[in-house]
N, C-alpha and C positions, 0 to 999 in steps of 0.2 A: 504493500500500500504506500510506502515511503516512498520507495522508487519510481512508483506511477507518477505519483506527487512531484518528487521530483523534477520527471523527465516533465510535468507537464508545466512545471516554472519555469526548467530551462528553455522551452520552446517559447514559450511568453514572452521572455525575455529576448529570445531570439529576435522573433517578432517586432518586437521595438529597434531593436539593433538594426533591423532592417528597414524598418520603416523610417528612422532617421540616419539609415544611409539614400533613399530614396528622397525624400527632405532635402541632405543634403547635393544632392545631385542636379537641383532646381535652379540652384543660384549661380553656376558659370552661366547658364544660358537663360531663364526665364526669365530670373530675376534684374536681371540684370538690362533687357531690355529696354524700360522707360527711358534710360539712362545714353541712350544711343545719341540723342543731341548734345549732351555736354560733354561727350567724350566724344564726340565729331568738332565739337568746339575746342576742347581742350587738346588735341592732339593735330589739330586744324586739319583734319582729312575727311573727304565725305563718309557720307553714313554708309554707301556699299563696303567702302573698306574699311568700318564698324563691324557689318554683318559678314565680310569675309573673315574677320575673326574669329566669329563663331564657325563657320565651317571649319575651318584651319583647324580649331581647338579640338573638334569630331573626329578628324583625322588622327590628329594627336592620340588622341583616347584610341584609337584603334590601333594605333602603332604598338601602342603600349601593352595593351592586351593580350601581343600576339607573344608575349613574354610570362607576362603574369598567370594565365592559366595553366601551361604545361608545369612553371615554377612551382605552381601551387599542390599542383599532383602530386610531386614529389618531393615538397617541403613541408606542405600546408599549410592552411589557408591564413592564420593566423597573422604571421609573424608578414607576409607580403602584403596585409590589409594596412598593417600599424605602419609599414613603410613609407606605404602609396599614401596614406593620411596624410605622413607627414611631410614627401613630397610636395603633394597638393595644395599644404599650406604654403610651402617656402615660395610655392608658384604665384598663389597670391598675393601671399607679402608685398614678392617684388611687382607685380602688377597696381599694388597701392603707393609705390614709391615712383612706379617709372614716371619718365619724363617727356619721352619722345616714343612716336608710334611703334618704332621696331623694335625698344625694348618692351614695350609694353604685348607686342606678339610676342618675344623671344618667351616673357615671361609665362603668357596665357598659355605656350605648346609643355613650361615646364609642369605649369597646374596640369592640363593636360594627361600629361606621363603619368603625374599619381591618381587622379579620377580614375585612372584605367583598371587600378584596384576595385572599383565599384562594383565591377563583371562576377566580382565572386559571393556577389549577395545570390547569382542565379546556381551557385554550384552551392553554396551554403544552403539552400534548400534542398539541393537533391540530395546532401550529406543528411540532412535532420530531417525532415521528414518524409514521409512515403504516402504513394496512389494520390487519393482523393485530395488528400491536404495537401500536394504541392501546386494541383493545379487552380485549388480555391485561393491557396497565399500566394499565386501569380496573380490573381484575378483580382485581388487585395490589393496588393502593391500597385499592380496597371491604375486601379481605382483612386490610390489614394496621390497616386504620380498627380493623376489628373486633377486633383482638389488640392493640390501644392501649388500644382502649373494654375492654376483659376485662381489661387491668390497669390499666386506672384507677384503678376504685376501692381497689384494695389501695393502689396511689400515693397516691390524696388522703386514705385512713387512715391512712398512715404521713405524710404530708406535716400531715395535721389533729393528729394526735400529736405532732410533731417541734415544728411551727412554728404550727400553732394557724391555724382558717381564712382567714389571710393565704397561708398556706405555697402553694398553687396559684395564687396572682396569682405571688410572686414568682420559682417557677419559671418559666411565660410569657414573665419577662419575659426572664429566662435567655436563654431557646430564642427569643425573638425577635432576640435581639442574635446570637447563634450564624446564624440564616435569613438577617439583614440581613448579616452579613458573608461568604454562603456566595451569595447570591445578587447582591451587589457583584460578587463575583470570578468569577460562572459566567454570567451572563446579559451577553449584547451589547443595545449601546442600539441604536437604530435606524442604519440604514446610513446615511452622509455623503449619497446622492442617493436617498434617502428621506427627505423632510423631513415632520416632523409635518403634520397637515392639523386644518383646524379640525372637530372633531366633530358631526352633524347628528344628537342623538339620538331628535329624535322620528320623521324617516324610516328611521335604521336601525332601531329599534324595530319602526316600523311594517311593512317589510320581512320581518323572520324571524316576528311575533307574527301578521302576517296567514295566515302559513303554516299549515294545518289540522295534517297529518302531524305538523311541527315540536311544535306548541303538546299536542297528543295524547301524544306521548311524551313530553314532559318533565311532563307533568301526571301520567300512568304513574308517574314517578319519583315525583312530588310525593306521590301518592297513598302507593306504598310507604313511603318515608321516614316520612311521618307516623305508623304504624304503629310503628316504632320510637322516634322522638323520642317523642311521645305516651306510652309506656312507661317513659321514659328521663326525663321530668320526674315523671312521676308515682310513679314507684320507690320514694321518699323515701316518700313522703305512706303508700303502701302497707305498704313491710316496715319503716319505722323508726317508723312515728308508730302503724300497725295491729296489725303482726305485734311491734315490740319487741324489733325485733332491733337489737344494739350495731353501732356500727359496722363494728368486724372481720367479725361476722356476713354484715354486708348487702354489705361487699366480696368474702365469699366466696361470697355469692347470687349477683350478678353478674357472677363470673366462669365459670361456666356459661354464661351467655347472651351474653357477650362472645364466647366460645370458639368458639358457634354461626357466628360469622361465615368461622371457618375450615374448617369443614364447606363452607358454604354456598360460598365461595372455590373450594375445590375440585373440588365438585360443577359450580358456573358455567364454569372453564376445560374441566372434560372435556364441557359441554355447548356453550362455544362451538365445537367443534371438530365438532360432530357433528349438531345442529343448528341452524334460522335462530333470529335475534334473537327473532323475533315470537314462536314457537314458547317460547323461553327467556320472555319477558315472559310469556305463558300461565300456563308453568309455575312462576312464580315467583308470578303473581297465587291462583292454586288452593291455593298452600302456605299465603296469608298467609290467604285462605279457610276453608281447614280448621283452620286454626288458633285462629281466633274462634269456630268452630264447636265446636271442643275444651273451651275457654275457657269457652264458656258451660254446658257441658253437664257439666265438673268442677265448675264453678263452683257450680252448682244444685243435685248431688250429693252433692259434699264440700265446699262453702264454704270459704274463702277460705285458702290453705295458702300456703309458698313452693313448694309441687310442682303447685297446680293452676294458679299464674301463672305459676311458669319454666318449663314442660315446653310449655305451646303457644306460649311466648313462643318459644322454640328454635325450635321451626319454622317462625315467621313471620320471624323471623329470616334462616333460612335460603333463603325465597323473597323477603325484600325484597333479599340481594345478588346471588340471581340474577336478579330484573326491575330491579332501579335498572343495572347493568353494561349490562346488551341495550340498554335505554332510553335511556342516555347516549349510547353511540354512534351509536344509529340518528339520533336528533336533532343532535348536532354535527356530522355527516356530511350533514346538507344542507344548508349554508351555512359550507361550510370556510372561506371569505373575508375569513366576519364571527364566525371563534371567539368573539371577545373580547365582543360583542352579544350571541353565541346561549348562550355558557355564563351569562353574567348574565342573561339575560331565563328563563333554566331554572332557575338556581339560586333567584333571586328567585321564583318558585313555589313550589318546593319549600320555602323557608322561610316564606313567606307562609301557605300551607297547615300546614306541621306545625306554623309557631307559633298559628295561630288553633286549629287542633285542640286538641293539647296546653294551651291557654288553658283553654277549654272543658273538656277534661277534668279541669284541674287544679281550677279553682274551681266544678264542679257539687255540687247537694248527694246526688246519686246512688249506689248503692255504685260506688266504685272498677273493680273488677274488671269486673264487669258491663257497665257502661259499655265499658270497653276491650275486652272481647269484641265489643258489639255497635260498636263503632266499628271492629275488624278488619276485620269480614263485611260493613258496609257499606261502605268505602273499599277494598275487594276485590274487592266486584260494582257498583262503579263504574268502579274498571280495568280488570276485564271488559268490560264495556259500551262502552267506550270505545275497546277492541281490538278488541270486536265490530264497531266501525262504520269502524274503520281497514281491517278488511278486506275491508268491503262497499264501502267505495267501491274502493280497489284493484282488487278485480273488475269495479268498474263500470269503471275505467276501462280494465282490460287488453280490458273486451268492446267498446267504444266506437273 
């Protein structure tokens, strides 16, 4: 009875560890937002090369990762989380001191490198819990990502007010000393006759990446995400620099579409429950679908409003947390061995993709909007396509 007990505090506790890794994972990029004019002001460069920042920094974070999960397999996950923490702050730091644009990226790629630690909140799951509970505490986390990101932006408008576009580095850095001492005292290091092994990362790589299923689903992911991030940089460029909306304004633009993630949350639990993943990845692909489809066709209509780009933003919204949740799991679940390889070689997609996306979309000379419609519809009926052929071979193979 102690032990049940036990195991069921330390998951609790887990729980929060994760949830204020996910927290903190809001504020290189969401929070940070409002803050795109006075750090266009302060570093005298326009706002694209604001928001090529952010792309850069996704990149970053992918770099990173293609490190820290094999690392972790064979070190664990402990000691590379408390690392990356404190990497991540030093990234900060100097991002609150720089002076000039290029330090101030040189800085953002080293925050970057330690974020990339983040990725092992997806393997920390498949180490502690099992079945049902991993894919409800994906669907948790998606949920609660989304109700950070919806109040971000009021955060980095009262933080950009309060303390002037520093104020979101030095929150981070807060909430990283708060992780680093919450994840000291909750996380075990490797067991006494478990000793570290030296890491082989281009066969484990090769391993989970040669995997078709494996590399299909997290590409799924990659595909949805980018639909959001891509929205999510380009935001600024739209309703602050287009529409002229103040800051207040644009923080209360987004939180609508922040909000959408809790829809989406709880539409995704009543659908893990009742039908399969694949079925949920579908239906999550058809949303973000119709939603480009929306997009383009207000777009053409009524030009460019905050109602013809948050209303289908909402929906895609709400089909990127129900196919990134199905997607996660189905792919971590076929190499439970090598969590720590298979959530970094997934993550590392998905940021790879929504940063070159969102690159693209940020510095095209194109209309905005437009663009992002037709980038929905096509990164939609590519995840299509791509589930289409997961389940062609599947029947090839249950017929063989």
């Amino acid at each position: 009875m102690t032990d049940t007990h036990d195991l069921a505090t330390r998951k609790a506790a887990t729980v929060g560890l994760l949830l204020t890794l996910t927290l903190l994972g809001v504020f290189p990029i969401d929070v940070v937002l409002p803050s795109f004019p006075a750090m266009s002001e302060h570093f005298e460069r326009p706002s694209s090369d604001i928001a090529l920042s952010i792309s850069l920094f996704a990149v970053g974070i992918a770099v990173s990762q293609l490190l820290v999960g094999p690392l972790s397999d064979a070190m664990g996950r402990k000691n590379l989380l408390l690392i990356g923490i404190i990497v991540s702050a030093i990234g900060a730091t100097g991002c609150v001191v720089a002076n000039d644009y290029w330090s101030f990226l040189l800085f953002r790629v080293i925050q970057a490198v330690g974020c990339g630690c983040f990725v092992l909140s997806q393997a920390l799951i498949q180490d502690l819990f099992t079945g049902q509970e991993q894919q409800r505490l994906r669907i948790f986390l998606v949920t609660c990502g989304g109700i950070f990101i919806s109040v971000s932006p009021l955060a980095g408008t009262g933080l950009q007010s309060w303390m002037g576009w520093r104020g979101s580095f030095l929150v981070f850095i807060a909430l990283a000393v708060s992780v680093f001492l919450s994840a000291s005292l909750l996380l075990k290091p490797l067991p006494a006759d478990c000793q570290p092994r030296r890491p082989d990362f281009i066969a484990s790589y090769r391993k989970v990446c040669s995997d078709f299923n494996f590399m299909a689903y997290w590409l799924t992911s990659a595909l949805a995400f980018s639909c959001h991030f891509s929205f999510i940089v380009i935001s600024p460029l739209v309703l602050i620099d287009q529409l002229q909306l103040s800051p207040e304004a644009f923080a209360l633009s987004m939180l609508g579409y922040g909000l959408a993630y809790i829809g989406g949350g709880a539409v995704a639990t009543v659908l893990s429950n009742r039908i399969d993943p694949q079925t949920q990845i579908l239906t999550g692909l058809c949303l973000i679908l119709t939603a480009g489809v929306l997009m383009l066709g207000l777009s053409s209509q009524r030009g460019l409003s905050i109602t013809t780009l948050l209303l289908p933003m909402i929906v895609c919204t709400a089909g990127t947390t129900i196919a990134r949740a199905a997607a996660h799991t189905r792919a971590m679940n076929i190499f439970p061995e090598q969590a720590g390889t298979s959530a970094s070689a997934g993550s590392v997609l998905i940021f790879i993709v929504g940063g070159l996306t969102s690159a693209a979309l940020s510095l095209t000379p194109l209309d905005l909007q437009t663009t992002l419609a037709l980038c929905l519809i096509l990164l939609s009926l590519l995840g299509l396509a791509l589930n289409g052929l997961l389940r062609h071979r599947h029947r090839e193979l249950l017929a063989g």
